[in-house]
TORKOL-4160 file (C-alpha; in steps of 0.2 Angstrom, whole numbers, padded with zeros to 4 digits, m for minus):
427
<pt num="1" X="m0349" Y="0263" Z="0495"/>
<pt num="2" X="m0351" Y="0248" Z="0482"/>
<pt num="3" X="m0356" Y="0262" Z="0468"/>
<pt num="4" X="m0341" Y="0274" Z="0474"/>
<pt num="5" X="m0330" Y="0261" Z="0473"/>
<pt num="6" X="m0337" Y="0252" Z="0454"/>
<pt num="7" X="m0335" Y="0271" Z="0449"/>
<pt num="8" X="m0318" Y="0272" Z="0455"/>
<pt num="9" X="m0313" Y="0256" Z="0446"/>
<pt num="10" X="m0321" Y="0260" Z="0429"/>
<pt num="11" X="m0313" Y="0278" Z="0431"/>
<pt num="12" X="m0295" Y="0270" Z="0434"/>
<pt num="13" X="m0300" Y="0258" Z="0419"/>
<pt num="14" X="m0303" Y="0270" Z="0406"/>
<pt num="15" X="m0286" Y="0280" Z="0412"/>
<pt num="16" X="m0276" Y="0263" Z="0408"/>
<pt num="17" X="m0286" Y="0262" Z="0391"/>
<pt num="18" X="m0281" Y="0277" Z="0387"/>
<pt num="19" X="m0262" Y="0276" Z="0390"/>
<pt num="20" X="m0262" Y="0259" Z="0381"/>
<pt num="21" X="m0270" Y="0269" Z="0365"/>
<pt num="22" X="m0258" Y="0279" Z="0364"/>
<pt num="23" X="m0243" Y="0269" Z="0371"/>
<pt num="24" X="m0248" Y="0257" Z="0359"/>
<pt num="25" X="m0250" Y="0268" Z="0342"/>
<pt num="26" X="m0235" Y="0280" Z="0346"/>
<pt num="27" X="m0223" Y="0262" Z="0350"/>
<pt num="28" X="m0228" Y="0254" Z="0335"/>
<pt num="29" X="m0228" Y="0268" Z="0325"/>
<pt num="30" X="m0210" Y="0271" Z="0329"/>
<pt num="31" X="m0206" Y="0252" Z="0328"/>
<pt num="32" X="m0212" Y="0254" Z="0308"/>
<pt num="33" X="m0201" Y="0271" Z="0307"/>
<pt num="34" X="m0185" Y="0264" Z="0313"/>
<pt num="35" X="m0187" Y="0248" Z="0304"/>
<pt num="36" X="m0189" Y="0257" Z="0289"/>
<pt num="37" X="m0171" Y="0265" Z="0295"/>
<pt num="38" X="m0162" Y="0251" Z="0296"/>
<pt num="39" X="m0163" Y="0250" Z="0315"/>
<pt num="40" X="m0169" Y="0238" Z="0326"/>
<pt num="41" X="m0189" Y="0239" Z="0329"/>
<pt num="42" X="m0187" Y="0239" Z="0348"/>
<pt num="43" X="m0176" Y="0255" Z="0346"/>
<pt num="44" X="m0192" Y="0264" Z="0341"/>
<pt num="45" X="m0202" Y="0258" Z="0352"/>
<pt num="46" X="m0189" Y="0265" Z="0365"/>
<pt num="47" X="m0190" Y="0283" Z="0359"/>
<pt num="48" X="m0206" Y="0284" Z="0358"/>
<pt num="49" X="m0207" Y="0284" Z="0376"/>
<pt num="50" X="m0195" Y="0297" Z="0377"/>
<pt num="51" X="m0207" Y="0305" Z="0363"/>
<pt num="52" X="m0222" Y="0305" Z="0375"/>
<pt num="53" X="m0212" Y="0311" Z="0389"/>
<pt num="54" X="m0204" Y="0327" Z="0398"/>
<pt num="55" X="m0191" Y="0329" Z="0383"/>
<pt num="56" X="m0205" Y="0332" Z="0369"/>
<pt num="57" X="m0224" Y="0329" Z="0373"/>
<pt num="58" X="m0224" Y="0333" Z="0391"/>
<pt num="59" X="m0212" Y="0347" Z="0388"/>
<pt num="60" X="m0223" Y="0356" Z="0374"/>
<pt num="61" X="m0240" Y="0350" Z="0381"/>
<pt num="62" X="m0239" Y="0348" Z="0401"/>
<pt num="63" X="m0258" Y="0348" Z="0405"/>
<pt num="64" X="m0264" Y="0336" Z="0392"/>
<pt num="65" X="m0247" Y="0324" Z="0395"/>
<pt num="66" X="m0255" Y="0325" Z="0414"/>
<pt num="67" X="m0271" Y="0322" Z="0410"/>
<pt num="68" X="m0266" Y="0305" Z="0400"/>
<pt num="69" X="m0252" Y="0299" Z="0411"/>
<pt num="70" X="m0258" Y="0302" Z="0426"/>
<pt num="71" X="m0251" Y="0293" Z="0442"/>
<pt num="72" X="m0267" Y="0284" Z="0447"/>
<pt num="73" X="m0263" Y="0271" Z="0433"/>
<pt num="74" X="m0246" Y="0269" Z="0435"/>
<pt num="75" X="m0244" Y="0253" Z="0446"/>
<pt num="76" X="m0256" Y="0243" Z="0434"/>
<pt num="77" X="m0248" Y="0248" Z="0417"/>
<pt num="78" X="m0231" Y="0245" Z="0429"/>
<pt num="79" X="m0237" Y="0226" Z="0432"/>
<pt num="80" X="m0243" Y="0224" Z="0413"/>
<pt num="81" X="m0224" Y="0229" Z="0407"/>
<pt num="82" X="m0219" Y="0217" Z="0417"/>
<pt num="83" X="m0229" Y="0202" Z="0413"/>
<pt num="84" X="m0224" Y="0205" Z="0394"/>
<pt num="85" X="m0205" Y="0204" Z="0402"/>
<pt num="86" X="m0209" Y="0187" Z="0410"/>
<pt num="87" X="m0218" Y="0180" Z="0393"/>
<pt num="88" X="m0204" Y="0189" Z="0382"/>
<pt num="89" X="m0189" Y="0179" Z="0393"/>
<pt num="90" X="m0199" Y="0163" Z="0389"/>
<pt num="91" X="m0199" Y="0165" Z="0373"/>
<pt num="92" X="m0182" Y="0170" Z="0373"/>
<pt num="93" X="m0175" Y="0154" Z="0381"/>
<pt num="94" X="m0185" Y="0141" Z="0371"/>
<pt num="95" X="m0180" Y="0152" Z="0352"/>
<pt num="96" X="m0161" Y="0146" Z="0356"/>
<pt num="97" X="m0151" Y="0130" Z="0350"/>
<pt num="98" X="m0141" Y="0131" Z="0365"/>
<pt num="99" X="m0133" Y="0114" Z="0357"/>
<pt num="100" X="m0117" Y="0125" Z="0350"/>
<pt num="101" X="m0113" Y="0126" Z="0369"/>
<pt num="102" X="m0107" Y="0109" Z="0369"/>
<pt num="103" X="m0091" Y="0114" Z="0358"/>
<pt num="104" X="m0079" Y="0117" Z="0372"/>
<pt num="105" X="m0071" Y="0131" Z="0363"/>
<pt num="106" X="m0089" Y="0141" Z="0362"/>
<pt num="107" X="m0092" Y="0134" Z="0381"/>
<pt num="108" X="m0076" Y="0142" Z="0385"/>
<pt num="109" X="m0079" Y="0161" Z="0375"/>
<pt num="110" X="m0097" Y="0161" Z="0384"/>
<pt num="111" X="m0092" Y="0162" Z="0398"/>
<pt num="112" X="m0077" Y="0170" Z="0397"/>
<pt num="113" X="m0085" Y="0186" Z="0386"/>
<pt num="114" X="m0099" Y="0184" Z="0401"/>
<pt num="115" X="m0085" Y="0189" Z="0413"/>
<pt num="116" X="m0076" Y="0200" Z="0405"/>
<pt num="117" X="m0091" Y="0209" Z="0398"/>
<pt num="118" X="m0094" Y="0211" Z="0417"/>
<pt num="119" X="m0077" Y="0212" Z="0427"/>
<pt num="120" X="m0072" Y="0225" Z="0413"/>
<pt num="121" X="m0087" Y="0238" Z="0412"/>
<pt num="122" X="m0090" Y="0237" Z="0433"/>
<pt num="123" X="m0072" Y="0244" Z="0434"/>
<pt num="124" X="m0076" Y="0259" Z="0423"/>
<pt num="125" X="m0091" Y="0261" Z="0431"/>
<pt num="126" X="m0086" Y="0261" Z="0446"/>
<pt num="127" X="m0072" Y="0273" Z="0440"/>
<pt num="128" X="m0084" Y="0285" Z="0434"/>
<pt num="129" X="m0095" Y="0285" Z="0448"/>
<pt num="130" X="m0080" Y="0291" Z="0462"/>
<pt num="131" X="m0074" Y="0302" Z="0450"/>
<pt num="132" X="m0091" Y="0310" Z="0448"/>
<pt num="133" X="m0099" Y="0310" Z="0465"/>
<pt num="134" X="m0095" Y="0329" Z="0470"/>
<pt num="135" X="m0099" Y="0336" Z="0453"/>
<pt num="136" X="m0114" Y="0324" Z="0448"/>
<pt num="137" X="m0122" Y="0318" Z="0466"/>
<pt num="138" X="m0115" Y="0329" Z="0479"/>
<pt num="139" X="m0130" Y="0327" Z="0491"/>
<pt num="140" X="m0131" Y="0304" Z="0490"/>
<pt num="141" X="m0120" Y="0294" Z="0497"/>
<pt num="142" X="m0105" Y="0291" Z="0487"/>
<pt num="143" X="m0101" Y="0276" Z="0488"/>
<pt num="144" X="m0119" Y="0268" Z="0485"/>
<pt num="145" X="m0120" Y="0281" Z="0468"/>
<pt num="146" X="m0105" Y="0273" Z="0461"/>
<pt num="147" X="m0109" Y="0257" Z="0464"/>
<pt num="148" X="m0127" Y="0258" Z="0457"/>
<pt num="149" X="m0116" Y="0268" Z="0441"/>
<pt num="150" X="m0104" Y="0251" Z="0441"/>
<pt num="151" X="m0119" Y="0239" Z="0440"/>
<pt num="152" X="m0128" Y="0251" Z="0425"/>
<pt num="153" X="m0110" Y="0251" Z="0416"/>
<pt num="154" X="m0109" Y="0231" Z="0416"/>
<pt num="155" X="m0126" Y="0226" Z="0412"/>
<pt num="156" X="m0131" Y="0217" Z="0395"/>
<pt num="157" X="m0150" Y="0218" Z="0388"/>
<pt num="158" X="m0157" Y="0199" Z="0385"/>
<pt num="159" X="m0173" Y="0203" Z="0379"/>
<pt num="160" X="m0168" Y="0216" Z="0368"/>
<pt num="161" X="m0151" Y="0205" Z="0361"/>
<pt num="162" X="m0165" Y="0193" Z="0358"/>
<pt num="163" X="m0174" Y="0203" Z="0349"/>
<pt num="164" X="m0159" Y="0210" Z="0335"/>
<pt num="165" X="m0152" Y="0192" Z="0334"/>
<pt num="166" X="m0172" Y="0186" Z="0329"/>
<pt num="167" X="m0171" Y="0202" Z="0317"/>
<pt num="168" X="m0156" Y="0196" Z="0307"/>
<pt num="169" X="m0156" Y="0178" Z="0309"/>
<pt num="170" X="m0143" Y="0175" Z="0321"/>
<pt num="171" X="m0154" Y="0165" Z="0337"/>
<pt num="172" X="m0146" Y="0147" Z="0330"/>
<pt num="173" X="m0130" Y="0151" Z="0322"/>
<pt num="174" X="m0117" Y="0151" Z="0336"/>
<pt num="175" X="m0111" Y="0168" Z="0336"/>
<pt num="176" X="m0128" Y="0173" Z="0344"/>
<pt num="177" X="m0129" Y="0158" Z="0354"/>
<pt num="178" X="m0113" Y="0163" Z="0362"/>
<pt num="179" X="m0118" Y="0182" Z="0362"/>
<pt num="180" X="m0135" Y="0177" Z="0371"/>
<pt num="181" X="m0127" Y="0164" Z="0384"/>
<pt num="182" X="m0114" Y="0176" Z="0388"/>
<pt num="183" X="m0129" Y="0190" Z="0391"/>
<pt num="184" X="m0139" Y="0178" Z="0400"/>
<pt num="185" X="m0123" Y="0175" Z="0416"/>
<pt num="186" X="m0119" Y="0194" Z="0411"/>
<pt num="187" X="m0138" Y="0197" Z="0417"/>
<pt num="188" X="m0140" Y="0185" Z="0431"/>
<pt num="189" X="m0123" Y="0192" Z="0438"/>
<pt num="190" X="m0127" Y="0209" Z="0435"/>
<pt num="191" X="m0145" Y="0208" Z="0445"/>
<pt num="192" X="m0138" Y="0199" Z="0460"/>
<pt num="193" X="m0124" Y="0212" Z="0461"/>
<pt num="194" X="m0139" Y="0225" Z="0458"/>
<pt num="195" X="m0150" Y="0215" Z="0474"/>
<pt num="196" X="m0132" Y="0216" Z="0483"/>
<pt num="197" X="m0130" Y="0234" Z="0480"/>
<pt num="198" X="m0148" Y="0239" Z="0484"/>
<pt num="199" X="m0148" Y="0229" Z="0500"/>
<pt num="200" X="m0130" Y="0237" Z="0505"/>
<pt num="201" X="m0138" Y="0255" Z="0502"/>
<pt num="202" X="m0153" Y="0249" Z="0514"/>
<pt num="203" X="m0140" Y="0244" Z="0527"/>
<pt num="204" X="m0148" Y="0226" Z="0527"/>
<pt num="205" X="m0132" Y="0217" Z="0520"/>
<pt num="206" X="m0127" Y="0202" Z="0527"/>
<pt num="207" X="m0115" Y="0185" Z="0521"/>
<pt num="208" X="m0129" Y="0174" Z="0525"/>
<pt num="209" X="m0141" Y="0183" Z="0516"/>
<pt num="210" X="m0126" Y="0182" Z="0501"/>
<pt num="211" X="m0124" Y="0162" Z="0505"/>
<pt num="212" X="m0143" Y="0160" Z="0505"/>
<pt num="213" X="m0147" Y="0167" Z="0488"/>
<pt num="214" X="m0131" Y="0159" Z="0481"/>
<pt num="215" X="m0139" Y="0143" Z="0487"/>
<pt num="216" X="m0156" Y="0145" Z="0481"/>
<pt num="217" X="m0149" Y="0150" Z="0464"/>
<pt num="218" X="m0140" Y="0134" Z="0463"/>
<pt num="219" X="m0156" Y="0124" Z="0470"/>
<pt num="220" X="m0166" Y="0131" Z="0456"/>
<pt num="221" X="m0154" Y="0128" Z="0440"/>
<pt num="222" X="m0152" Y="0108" Z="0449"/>
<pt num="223" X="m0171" Y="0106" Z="0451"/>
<pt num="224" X="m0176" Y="0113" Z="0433"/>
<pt num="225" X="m0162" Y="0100" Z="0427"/>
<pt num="226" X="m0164" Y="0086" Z="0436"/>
<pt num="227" X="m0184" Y="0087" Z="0437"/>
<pt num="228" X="m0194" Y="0101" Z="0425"/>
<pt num="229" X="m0185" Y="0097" Z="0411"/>
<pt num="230" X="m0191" Y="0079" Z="0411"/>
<pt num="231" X="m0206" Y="0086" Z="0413"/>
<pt num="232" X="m0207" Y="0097" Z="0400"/>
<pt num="233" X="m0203" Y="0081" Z="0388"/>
<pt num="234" X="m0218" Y="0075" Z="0396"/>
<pt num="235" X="m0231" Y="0087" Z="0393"/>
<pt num="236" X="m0225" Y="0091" Z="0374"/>
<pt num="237" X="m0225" Y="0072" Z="0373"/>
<pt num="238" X="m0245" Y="0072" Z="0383"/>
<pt num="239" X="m0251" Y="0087" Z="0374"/>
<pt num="240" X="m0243" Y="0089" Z="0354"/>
<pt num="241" X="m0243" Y="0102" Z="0343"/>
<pt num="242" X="m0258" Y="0100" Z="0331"/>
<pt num="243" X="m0261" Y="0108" Z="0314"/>
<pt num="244" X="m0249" Y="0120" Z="0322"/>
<pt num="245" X="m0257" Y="0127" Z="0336"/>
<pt num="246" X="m0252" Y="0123" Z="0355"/>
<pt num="247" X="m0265" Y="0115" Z="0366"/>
<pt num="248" X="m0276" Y="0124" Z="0378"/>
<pt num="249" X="m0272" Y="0113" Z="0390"/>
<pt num="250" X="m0255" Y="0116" Z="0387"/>
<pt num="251" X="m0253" Y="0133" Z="0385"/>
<pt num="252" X="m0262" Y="0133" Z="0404"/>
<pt num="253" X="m0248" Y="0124" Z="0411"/>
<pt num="254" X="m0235" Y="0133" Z="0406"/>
<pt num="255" X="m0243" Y="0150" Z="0410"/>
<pt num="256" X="m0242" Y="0141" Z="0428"/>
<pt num="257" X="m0224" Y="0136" Z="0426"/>
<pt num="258" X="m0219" Y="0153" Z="0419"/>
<pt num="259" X="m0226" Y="0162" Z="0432"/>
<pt num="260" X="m0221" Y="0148" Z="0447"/>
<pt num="261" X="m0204" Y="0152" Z="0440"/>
<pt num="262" X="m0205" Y="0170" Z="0441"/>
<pt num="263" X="m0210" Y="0170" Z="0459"/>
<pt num="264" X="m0195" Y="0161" Z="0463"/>
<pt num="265" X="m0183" Y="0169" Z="0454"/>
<pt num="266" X="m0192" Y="0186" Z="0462"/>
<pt num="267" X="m0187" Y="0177" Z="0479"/>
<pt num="268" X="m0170" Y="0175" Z="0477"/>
<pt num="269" X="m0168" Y="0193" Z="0472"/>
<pt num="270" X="m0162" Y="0190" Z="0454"/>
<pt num="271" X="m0180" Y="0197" Z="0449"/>
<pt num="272" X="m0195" Y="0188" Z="0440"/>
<pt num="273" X="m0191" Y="0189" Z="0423"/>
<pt num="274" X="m0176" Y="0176" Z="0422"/>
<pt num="275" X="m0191" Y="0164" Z="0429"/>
<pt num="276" X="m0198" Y="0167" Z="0412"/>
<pt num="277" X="m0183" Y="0163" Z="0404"/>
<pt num="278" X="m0178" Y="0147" Z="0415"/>
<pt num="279" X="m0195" Y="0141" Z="0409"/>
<pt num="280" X="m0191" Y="0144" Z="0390"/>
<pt num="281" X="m0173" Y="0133" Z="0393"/>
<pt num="282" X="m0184" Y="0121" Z="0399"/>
<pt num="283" X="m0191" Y="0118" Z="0381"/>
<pt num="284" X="m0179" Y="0123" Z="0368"/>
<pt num="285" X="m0178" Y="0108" Z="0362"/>
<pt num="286" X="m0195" Y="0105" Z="0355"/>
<pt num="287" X="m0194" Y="0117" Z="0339"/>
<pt num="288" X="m0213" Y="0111" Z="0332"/>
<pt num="289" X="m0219" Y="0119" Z="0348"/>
<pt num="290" X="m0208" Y="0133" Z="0349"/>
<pt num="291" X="m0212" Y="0139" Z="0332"/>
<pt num="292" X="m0232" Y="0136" Z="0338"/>
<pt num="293" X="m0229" Y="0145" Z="0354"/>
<pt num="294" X="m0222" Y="0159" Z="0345"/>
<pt num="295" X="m0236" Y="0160" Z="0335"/>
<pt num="296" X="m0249" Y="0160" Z="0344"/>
<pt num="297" X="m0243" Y="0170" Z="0359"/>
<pt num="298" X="m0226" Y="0179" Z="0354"/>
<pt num="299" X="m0235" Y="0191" Z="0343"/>
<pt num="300" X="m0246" Y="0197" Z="0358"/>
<pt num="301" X="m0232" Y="0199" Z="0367"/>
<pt num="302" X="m0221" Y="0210" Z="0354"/>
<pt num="303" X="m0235" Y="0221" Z="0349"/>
<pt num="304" X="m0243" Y="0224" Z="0365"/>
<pt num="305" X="m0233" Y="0217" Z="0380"/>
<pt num="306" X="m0217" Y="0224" Z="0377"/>
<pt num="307" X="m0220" Y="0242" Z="0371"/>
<pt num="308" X="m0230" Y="0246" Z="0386"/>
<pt num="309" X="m0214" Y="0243" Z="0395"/>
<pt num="310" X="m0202" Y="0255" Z="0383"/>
<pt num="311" X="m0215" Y="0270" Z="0382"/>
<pt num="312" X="m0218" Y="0269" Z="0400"/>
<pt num="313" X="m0201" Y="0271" Z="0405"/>
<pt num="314" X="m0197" Y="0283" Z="0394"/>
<pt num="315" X="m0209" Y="0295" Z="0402"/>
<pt num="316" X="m0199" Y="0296" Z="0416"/>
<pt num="317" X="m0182" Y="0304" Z="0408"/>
<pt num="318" X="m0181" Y="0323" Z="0405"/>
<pt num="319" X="m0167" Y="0325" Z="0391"/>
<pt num="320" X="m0171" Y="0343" Z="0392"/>
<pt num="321" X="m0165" Y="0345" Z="0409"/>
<pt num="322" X="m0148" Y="0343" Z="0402"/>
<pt num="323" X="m0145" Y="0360" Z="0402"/>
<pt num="324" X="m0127" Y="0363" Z="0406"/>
<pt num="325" X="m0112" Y="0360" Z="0396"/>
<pt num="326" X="m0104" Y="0351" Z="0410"/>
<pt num="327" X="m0118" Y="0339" Z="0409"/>
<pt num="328" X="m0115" Y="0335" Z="0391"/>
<pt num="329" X="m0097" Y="0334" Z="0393"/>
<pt num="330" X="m0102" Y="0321" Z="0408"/>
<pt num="331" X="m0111" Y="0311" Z="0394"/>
<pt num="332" X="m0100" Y="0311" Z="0382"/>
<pt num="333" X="m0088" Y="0304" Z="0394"/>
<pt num="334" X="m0101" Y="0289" Z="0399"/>
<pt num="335" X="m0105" Y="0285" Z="0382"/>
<pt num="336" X="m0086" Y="0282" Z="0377"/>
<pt num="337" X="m0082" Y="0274" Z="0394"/>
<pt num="338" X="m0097" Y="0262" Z="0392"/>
<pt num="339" X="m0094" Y="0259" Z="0373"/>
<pt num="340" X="m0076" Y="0256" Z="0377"/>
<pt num="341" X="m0077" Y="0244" Z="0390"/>
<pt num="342" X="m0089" Y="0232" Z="0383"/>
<pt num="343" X="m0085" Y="0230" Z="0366"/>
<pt num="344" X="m0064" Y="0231" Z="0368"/>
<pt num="345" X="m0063" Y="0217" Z="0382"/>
<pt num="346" X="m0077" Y="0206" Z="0373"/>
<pt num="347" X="m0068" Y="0210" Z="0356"/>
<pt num="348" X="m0051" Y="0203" Z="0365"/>
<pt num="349" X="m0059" Y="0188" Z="0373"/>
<pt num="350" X="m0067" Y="0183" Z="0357"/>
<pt num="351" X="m0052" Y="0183" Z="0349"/>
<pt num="352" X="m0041" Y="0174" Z="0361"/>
<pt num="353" X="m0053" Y="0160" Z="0359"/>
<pt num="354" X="m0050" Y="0157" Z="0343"/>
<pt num="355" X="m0064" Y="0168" Z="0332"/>
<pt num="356" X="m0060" Y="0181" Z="0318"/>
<pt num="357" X="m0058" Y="0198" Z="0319"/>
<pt num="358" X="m0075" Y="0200" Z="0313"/>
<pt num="359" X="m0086" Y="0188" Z="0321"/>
<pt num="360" X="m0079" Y="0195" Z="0338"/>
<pt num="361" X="m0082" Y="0210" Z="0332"/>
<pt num="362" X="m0100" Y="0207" Z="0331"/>
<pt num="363" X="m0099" Y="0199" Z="0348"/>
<pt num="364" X="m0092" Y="0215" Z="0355"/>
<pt num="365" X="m0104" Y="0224" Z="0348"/>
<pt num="366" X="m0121" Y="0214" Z="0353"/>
<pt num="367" X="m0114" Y="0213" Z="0371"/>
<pt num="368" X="m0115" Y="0233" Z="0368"/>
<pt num="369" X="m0134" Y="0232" Z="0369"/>
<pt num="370" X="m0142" Y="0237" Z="0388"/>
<pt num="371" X="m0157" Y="0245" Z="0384"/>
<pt num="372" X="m0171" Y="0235" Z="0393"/>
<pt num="373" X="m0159" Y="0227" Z="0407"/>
<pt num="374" X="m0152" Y="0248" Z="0408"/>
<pt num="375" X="m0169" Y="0255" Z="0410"/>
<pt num="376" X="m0175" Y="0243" Z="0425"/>
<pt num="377" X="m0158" Y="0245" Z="0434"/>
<pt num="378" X="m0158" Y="0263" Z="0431"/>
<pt num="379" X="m0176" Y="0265" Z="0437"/>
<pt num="380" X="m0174" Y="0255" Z="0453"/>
<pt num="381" X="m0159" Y="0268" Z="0457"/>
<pt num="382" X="m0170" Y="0282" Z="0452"/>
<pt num="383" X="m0183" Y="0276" Z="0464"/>
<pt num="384" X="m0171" Y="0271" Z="0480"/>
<pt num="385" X="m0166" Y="0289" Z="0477"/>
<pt num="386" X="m0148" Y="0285" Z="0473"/>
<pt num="387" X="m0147" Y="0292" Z="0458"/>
<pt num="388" X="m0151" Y="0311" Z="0451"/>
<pt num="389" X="m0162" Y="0315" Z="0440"/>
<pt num="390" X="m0149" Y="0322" Z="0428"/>
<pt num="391" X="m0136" Y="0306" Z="0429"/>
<pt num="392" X="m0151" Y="0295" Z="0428"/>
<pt num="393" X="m0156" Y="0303" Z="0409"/>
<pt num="394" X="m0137" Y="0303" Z="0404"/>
<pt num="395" X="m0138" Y="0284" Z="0408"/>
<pt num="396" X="m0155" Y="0280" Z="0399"/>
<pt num="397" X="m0145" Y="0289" Z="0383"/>
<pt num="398" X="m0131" Y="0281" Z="0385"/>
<pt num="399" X="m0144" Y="0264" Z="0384"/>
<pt num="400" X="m0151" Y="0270" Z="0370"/>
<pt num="401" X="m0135" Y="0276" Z="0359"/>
<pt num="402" X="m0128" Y="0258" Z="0364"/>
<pt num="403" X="m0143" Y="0248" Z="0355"/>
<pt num="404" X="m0145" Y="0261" Z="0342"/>
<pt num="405" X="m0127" Y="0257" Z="0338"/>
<pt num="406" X="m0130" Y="0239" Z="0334"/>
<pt num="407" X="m0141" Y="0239" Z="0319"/>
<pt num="408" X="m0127" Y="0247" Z="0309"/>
<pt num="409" X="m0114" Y="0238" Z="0315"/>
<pt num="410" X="m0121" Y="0222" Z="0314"/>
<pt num="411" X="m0129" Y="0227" Z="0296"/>
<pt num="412" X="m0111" Y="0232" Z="0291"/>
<pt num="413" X="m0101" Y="0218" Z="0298"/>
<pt num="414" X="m0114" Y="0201" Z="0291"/>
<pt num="415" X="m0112" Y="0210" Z="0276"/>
<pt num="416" X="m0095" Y="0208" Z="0276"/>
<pt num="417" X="m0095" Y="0189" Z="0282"/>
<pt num="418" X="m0109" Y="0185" Z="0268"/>
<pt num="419" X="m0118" Y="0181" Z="0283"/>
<pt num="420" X="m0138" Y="0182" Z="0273"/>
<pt num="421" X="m0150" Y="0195" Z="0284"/>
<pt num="422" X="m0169" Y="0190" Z="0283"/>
<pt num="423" X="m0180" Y="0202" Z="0277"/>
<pt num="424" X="m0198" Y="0207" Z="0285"/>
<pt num="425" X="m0194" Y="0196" Z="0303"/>
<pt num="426" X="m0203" Y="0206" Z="0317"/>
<pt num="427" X="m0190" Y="0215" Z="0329"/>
């Protein structure tokens, strides 16, 4: 029995080794092709999971895309992507100089953007999603399909926004401080509608379980203000930075804290990732151990962590099963309502508080982004089986043509503001 079962664990072993070969190579790959197009690193790391899957590999090469990516691995290669979300969202908090915020005029386009970058795409998805029940999702229940199709409209990406305001320079000048803030609500907002939603199609929705969560939210943010962040002074103060490097001991501690966070985040159903990223507020301040922390642990993250997640997703959507002109025409109508509803209403916010035509511009246009936010909302509707197959890969295109836009966009418009864009930062 111990044999059989060392045998089954070395077996299952050399599957995972094998998908993280090639999820690996083809991501980064990609990541080095599209960054050589002018586009955002991530993008590329995005198709080339739609590469590896049912649209092109498994399409053309069915047996061999079986024999790599088979099921027996998948739970593992789920739980890594999902510790390099966690680690990402702490990097992603502590990179921010969230001190902009405390102009009242950029506190008040934060969080007003946030809610209309919500209010404004939930009501054209919700739109779409009654309008296209019979013709799209004639066997779910309606009601639940359009209201999973409202939350996949409103949502913004944080960890991929972070990722394009690192690659042109924008994570401490206050236009992607705003954009990131404003993501950050959009985000938290958007997964407790999602936990709402999911628990309302599972007929296990109830006021005190709204009240309770609420609560527990507000709980958390008090006691990371009032009693981690003082302790995070602490251990940077107990533990410094020397010769540039992050102490073991240190590094220990947080992992802890990151993952404490992300259990509790988990358990009031806005999902462990934004434990990762409350953990990373928690030391923002403290740029000497950022820029180590980065170093020493963000790189990992980007070039191993992260593409496991895009690759592995993307072999779940079938853009040759779109087969039908109705369905295209169905897309086409996504993209533009989607496109439409975040950038317009952010665009008009901005600019009622005060900013440029440009610069809120470029807010409409980062609060486009959904990719990574996108594909976990879309999966988690996929797999409660509220969502077809078919409206599932028009929404995963829909993710990707909205981050694809930004790299031109944004290219385009710092141009025009003089704004400098680095050259060689890792995206």
């Amino acid at each position: 029995m111990h044999a059989a079962s060392v045998h089954q664990t070395e077996s299952v072993l050399l599957s995972i080794l094998v998908q993280l070969i090639v999820m690996i190579g083809a991501a980064r790959l990609m990541n080095s092709l599209f960054r050589r197009l002018n586009q955002p690193g991530v993008i590329g790391e995005i198709v080339a999971g739609l590469l590896l899957g049912p649209s092109l590999f498994g399409h053309f090469f069915p047996a061999l895309s079986t024999a790599i990516f088979g099921l027996k691995s998948a739970q593992p290669i789920t739980i890594i992507s999902q510790i390099g979300l966690i680690l990402l969202m702490f990097q992603i908090g502590s990179d921010f100089e969230f001190g902009h915020l405390g102009s009242k005029r950029n506190l008040r386009a934060a969080f007003s953007i946030a809610a209309v970058s919500i209010l404004a795409p939930l009501g054209v998805g919700l739109g779409f999603g009654v309008v296209s029940a019979p013709h799209l999702a004639p066997g779910l229940n309606p009601t639940v399909y359009a209201l999973f199709c409202a939350v996949a409209f409103a949502i913004t990406a944080v960890p991929i926004l972070g990722r394009i305001l690192r690659q042109y320079g924008l994570t401490r000048d206050e236009i992607g401080v705003i954009a990131i803030s404003a993501a950050a609500v959009n985000d938290v907002v958007g997964w407790v509608l999602l936990a709402i939603v999911s628990a309302f199609a599972s007929a296990q929705l109830s006021p005190q379980g709204i009240g309770v969560q609420i609560a527990g939210l507000v709980g958390l943010g008090l006691g990371a203000w009032w009693l981690l962040r003082p302790l995070a002074d602490r251990l940077v103060k107990t533990f410094p930075v020397r010769e540039g490097e992050v102490a073991p001991n240190l590094m220990a501690i947080i992992f802890a804290l990151v993952f404490a966070l992300a259990i509790c985040t988990n358990a009031l159903g806005v999902f462990s990732i934004f434990g990762g990223f409350l953990a990373g507020l928690l030391f923002h301040r403290h740029a000497e151990f950022v820029d180590a922390w980065r170093r020493q642990v963000g790189q990992m993250v980007l070039v191993f962590f992260l593409p496991v997640f895009f690759t592995y997703t993307g072999l779940r959507t079938n853009v040759l099963g779109l087969t039908t002109a109705e369905n295209w025409l169905w897309l086409a109508v996504i993209l533009v309502g989607a496109i439409a509803a975040k950038i317009g209403p952010v665009y008009l916010t901005a600019r009622l508080n005060g900013f440029a035509p440009k610069p809120s511009a470029t807010l409409g246009v980062l609060m486009n982004t959904r990719a990574l936010m996108e594909l976990i909302v879309l999966n988690i509707g996929y797999d409660l089986g509220f969502m077809p197959q078919s409206v599932f890969t028009m929404l995963v295109i829909m993710a990707v043509v909205t981050t694809v836009m930004a790299g031109p966009l944004l290219k385009q418009l710092l141009t025009a503001m003089n704004h400098p864009i680095p050259v060689g930062i890792e995206a």
